[in-house]
Phi, psi and omega in degrees: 000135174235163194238169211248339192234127165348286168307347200038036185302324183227138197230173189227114153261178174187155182213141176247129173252150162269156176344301208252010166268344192269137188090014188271339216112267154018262207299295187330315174308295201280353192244306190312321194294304169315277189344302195315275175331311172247027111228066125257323194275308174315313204066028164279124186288352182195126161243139171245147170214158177250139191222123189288154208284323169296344196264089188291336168296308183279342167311318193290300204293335206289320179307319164285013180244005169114343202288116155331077192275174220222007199126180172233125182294134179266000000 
């Protein structure tokens, strides 16, 4: 996680699961646990993460994890 703003009001994550961790669970867990972490301890209001358009896996956990999508990049 990096932060995007002087204040570190808005931060950026991003993550790679490997092959043999997908569908376990595992990240959904360890990301609720991140989330947490940063804005209860950080206090950052808005983390953005990117997900490629073709990737229907990462797309699916940031959605079960609440995440807003918000557009697309060209």
């Amino acid at each position: 996680m990096w932060s995007m703003g002087s204040a570190f009001n808005t931060a950026e994550w991003g993550f790679v699961v490997g092959g043999p961790l997908w569908g376990t669970g595992l990240f959904v867990q360890r990301a609720r646990l991140m989330l947490d972490f940063a804005f209860d301890e950080l206090h950052v209001h808005r983390l953005e993460a990117r997900a490629a358009v073709d990737n229907g896996r990462g797309k699916g956990v940031l959605a079960k994890l609440g995440v807003t999508r918000e557009g697309t990049l060209r």
